[in-house]
N, C-alpha and C positions, 0 to 999 in steps of 0.2 A: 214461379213466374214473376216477374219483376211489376211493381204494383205500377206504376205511373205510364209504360205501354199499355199494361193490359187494363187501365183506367183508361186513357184515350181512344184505344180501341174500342171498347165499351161505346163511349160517345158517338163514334162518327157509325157506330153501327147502330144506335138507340137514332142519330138522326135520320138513316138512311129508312128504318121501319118507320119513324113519326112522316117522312116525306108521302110514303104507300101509304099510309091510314091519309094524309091529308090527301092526296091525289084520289083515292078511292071518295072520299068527301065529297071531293069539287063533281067526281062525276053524280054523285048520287043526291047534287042539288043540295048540300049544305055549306053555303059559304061561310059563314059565321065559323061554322067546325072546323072549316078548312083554314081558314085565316090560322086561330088558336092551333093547331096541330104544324101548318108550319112555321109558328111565330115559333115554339116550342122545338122543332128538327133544328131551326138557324142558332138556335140560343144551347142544343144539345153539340152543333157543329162549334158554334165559338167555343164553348168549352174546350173540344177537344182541341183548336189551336192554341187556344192559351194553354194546356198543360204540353202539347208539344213542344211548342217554343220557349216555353219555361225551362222543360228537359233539354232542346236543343243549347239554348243561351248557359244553363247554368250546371249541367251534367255536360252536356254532348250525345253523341250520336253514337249507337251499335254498327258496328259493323259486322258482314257478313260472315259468319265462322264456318258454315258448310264445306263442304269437298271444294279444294282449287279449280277442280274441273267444272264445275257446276256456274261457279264465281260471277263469269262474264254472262251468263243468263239471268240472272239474282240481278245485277248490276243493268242490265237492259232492261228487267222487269221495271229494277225500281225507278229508274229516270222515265220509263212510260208511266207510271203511276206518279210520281213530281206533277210533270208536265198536264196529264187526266185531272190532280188534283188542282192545279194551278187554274188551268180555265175550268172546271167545277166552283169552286170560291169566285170565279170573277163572273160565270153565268149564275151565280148564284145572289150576289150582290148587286147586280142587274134585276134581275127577277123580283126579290125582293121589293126593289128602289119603283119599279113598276111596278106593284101590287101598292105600294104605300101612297104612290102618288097616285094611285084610282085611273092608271092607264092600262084599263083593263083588256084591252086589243093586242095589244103589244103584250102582256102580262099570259097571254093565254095561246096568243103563239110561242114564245119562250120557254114558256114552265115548262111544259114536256122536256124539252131537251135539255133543259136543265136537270130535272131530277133523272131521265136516263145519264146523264154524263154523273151524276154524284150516286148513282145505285154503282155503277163502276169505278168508279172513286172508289165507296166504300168495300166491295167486291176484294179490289185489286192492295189494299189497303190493310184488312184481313189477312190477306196473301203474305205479305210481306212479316204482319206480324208474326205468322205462323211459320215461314221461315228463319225470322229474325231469334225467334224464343222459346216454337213448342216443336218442330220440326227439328232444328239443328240449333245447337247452343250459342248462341249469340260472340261473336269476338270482342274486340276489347273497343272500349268505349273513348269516341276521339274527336276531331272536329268531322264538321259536315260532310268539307269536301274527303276527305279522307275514308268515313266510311261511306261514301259513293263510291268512291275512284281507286280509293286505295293508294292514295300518295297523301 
C-alpha cells in the first residue's frame, strides 16, 4: 500500500470518529470535551489536506486502473466525492468560525449538517482509496485533471 494515501486516509478517517466522539459530547452536556475533540477532527482534517495536496502539487495524482468498463462509474463516484468534500471543508470552516466566535445559534443549527456531510466525506473517501489501491491496483500517476478525466 503506498504510504502517503494510506497516511491521509488514516486522517480524514481519525477525524471523521474525533467528530462522533465530539457530537456524542455535545449531546451528553460536555462542552468543554466537545470543543477539544473537535478542535482535534479539524487539526486531524488539515493534516490530511496538507499531505494531500503535497502528494497532489509534488507527486500527482493515481489514476484509476480498474476494468475500462467500470471506469465511468469510479469517475462519477469520484467527482461526487470532489464536490461532498468541497462543501464538507467549506461547512466545516463555517462551523468552526461559529463556534470560535461564541455564535452558538447558528453553531448549533449548522454542526449537525456539517459533520453528516463530512461522515460522507469521509465514507465516500475511503471508497475511493479502496478502489484506488486495495481493490484494483492503482494506474499511473499524473496530473489531476487527467486522473479524473483521463485526458
Amino acid at each position: 500500500m503506498p504510504l502517503l494515501p494510506t497516511l491521509s486516509t488514516f486522517f480524514i478517517v481519525l477525524s471523521a470518529i474525533l467528530i462522533a466522539i465530539g457530537w456524542r459530547l455535545i449531546v451528553t452536556n460536555k462542552p468543554q470535551a466537545h470543543r477539544k475533540a473537535m478542535i482535534a477532527a479539524s487539526i486531524s482534517a488539515l493534516i490530511f489536506f496538507i499531505i494531500y495536496m503535497s502528494r497532489t502539487i509534488f507527486i500527482g495524482n493515481t489514476s484509476f486502473g480498474g476494468p475500462d468498463d467500470i471506469k465511468i462509474y469510479y469517475t462519477i463516484f469520484l467527482i461526487f466525492h470532489i464536490i461532498l468534500a468541497t462543501v464538507g471543508a467549506v461547512f466545516g470552516v463555517v462551523t468552526l468560525t461559529l463556534a470560535f466566535k461564541r455564535n452558538l445559534i447558528k453553531h448549533r443549527k449548522i454542526g449537525p449538517v456539517t459533520s453528516i456531510i463530512w461522515f460522507c466525506t469521509a465514507v465516500t473517501g475511503v471508497m475511493v482509496y479502496l478502489l484506488l489501491y486495495v481493490i484494483y491496483e492503482g494506474g499511473k500517476t499524473t496530473s489531476m485533471l487527467k486522473a479524473i478525466f483521463g485526458f
